[in-house]
N, C-alpha and C positions, 0 to 999 in steps of 0.2 A: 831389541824387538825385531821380527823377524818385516823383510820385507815382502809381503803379500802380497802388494801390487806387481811386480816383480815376479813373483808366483804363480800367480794366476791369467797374465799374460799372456807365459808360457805355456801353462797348462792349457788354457782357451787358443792357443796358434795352434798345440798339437792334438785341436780337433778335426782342424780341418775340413773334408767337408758334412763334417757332423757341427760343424759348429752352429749351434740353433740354440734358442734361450730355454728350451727344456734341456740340451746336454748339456748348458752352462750353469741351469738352475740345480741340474745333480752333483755339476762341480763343486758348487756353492755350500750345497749340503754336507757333501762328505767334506769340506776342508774345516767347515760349523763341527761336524762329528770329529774330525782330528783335533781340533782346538780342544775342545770341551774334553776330551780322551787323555793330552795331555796334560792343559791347566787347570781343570775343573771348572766351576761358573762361580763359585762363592768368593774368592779373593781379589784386592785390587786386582792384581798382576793379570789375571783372568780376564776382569773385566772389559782390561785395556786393551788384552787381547785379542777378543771379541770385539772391540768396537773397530781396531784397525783394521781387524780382517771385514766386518762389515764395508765400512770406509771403500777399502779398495775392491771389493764386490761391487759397489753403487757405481764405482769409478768404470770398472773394466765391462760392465754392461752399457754402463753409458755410450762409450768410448764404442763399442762393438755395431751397438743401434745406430751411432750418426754416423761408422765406418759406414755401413749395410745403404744409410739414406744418399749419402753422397754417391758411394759408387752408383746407384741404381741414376740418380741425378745426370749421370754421364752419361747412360742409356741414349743412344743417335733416334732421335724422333721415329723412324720407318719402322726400327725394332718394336718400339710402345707401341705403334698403328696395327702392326701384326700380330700382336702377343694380345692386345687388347681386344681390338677389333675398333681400333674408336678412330679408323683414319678421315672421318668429317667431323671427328668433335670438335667443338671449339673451344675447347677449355686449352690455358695455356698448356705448353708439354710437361713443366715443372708438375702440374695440378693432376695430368695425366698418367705421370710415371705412380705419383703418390699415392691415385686409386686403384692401380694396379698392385702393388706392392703389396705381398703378405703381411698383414701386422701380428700375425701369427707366433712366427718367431723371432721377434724383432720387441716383446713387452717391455717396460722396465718395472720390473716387481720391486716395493722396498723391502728389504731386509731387515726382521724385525728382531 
């Protein structure tokens, strides 16, 4: 079986600064469309195909989303103040970076 996770990785590192969960949701698709092109959908071997590639789809969004939270978590407080404009909020800076943050491209879609 083919390593996917592995696959996709790479494919999602050489997007670079495209990498957003709509260029990764089209990744997603066309790798669904090459599965299905080579194994078809009706037999085990298919199946299991699909389910892996699934699998490491959940995985490597996942993985993308909490890369995207943490870096943004490291954000120096004065940057959130001026990007937001919330330099009297009082909300912790954790709480602060979080409303700032596009949830945009940051989804987790399940793959069905």
């Amino acid at each position: 079986m083919v390593d996917y996770y592995r696959l996709l990785t790479d494919a999602v590192a050489g997007l670079g600064d495209q990498n957003t969960a709509d260029r990764r949701r089209d990744l997603f698709d066309r790798g669904r469309a090459l599965i299905a092109e080579r194994f078809g959908t009706a037999d085990t071997r298919a199946r299991a195909e699909i389910t892996a590639f699934e699998k490491a789809c959940v995985q490597v969004e996942t993985q993308c989303v909490s890369t995207k939270a943490e870096a943004l978590s490291a954000v120096p407080a004065a940057r959130i103040s001026q990007e937001t404009g919330a330099g009297n909020d009082t909300k912790p800076l954790k709480y602060r970076a979080f409303l700032s943050y596009s949830h945009a491209d940051t989804e987790v879609v399940p793959v069905v």
